[in-house]
C-alpha positions in Angstrom: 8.1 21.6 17.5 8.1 17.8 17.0 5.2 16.2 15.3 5.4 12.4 15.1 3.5 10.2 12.2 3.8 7.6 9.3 2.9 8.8 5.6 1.3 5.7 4.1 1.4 6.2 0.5 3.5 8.6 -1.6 4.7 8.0 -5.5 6.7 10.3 -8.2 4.9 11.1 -11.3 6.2 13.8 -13.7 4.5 16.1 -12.5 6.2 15.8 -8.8 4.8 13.7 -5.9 1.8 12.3 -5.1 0.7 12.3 -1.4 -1.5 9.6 0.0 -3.3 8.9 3.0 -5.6 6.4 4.0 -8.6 7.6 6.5 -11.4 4.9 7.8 -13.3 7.5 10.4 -16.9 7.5 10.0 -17.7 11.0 8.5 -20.7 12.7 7.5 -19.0 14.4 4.2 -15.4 14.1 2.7 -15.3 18.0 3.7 -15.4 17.1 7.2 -12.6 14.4 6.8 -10.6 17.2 4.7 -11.1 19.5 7.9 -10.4 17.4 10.5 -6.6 15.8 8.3 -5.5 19.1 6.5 -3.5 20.1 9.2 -1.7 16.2 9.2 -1.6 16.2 5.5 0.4 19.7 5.0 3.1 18.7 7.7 3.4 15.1 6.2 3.7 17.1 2.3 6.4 19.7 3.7 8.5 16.9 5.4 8.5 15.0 2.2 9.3 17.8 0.1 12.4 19.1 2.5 13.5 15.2 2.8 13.5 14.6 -1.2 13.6 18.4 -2.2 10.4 17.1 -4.9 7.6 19.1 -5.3 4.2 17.8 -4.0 1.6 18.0 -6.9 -1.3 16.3 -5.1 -2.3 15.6 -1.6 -5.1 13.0 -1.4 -6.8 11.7 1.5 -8.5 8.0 0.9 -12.0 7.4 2.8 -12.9 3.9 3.3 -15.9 4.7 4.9 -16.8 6.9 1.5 -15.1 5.0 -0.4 -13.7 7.8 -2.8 -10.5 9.6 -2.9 -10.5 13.5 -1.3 -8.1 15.9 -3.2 -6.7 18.6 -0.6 
């Protein structure tokens, strides 16, 4: 399977890697945004992790439309 796509934002803490992505859809809830992206967000984590062999300690999607930060 090939899956094509850019991670926008991803960092190294101490406590592994930090998994960003920015969202501006129009959403009724931050669950419905966290539906719709979990599938993207767990392929994007896995390539990252296989490509630096760093764990992933967070997976956050950023809503501009809600402004706030949704933790996967």
């Amino acid at each position: 399977m090939l899956v094509q796509g850019i991670i926008d934002v991803f960092y190294e803490t101490d406590e592994g890697i930090v998994l960003l992505d920015y969202k501006s859809d129009k959403v009724k809830s931050a669950d419905e945004l966290a539906c719709k992206y979990k599938t993207q967000i767990d392929l994007y984590a896995k390539a990252l992790e296989n490509v630096s062999n760093k764990k992933i300690c967070k997976k956050v999607i950023y809503s501009f439309y809600l402004g706030r930060e949704i933790f996967l």
